[in-house]
C-alpha positions as CSV (number, residue, x, y, z in Angstrom):
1,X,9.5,7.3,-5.2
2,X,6.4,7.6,-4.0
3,X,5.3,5.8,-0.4
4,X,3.0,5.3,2.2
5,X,4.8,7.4,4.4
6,X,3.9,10.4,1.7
7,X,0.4,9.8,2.8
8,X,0.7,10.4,6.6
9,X,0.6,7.2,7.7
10,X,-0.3,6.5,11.2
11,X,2.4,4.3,13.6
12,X,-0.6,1.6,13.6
13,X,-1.4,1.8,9.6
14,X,2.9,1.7,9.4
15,X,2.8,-1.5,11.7
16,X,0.1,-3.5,9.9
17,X,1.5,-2.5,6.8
18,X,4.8,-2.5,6.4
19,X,5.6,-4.0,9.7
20,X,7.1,-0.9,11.6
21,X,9.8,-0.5,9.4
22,X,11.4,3.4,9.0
23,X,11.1,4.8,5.4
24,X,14.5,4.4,5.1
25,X,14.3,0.7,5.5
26,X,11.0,0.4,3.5
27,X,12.8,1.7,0.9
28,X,15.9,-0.8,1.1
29,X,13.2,-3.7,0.0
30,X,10.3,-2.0,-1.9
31,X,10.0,-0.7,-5.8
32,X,7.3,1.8,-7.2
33,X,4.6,-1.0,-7.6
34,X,5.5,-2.5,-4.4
35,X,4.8,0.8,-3.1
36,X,1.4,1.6,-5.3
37,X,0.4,-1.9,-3.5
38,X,0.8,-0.8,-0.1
39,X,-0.5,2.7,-1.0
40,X,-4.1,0.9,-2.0
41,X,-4.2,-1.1,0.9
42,X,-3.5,1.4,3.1
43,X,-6.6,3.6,1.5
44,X,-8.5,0.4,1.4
45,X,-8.3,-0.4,5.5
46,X,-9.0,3.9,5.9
47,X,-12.2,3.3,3.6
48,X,-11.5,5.5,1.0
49,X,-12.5,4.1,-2.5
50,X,-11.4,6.9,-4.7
51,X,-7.8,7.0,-3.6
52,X,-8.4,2.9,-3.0
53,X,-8.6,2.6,-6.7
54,X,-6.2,5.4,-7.5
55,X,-3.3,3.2,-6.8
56,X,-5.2,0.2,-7.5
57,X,-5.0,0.5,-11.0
58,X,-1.6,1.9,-11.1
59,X,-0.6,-2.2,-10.2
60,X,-0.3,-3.9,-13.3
61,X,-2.6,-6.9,-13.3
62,X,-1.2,-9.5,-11.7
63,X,-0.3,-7.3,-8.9
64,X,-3.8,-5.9,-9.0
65,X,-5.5,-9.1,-8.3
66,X,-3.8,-10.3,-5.9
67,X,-3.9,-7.2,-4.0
68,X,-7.8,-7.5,-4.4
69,X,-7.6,-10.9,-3.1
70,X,-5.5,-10.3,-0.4
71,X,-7.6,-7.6,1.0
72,X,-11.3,-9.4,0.2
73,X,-9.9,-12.7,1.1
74,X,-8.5,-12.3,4.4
């Protein structure tokens, strides 16, 4: 499965994110589109739109908007 930590995620980006947790435990609690979620927000907060909405619309829609309004609607 694809994750944030395939994406050389920074200690900080890993503690706003997914709270410090290893990969190992991220993956005790997460599924693909858990994962996609985190992988747009991740390329949202480093400002890159392309691989933003990349993962963006691999969310289904539900999942999509509220991962639009949780990151426009802090």
């Amino acid at each position: 499965m694809e994750t944030i930590f395939d994406h050389n995620i920074t200690k900080e980006e890993s503690e706003d994110i997914c709270r410090g947790f290893s990969k190992r435990e991220y993956l005790d609690f997460v599924d693909q589109e858990t994962s996609y979620y985190d992988i747009a927000c991740l390329y949202y907060h480093r400002k890159n739109n392309t691989m933003y909405r990349k993962y963006l619309d691999k969310l289904s829609l539900d999942m999509r908007e509220a991962c639009i309004r949780t990151l426009t609607h802090p």
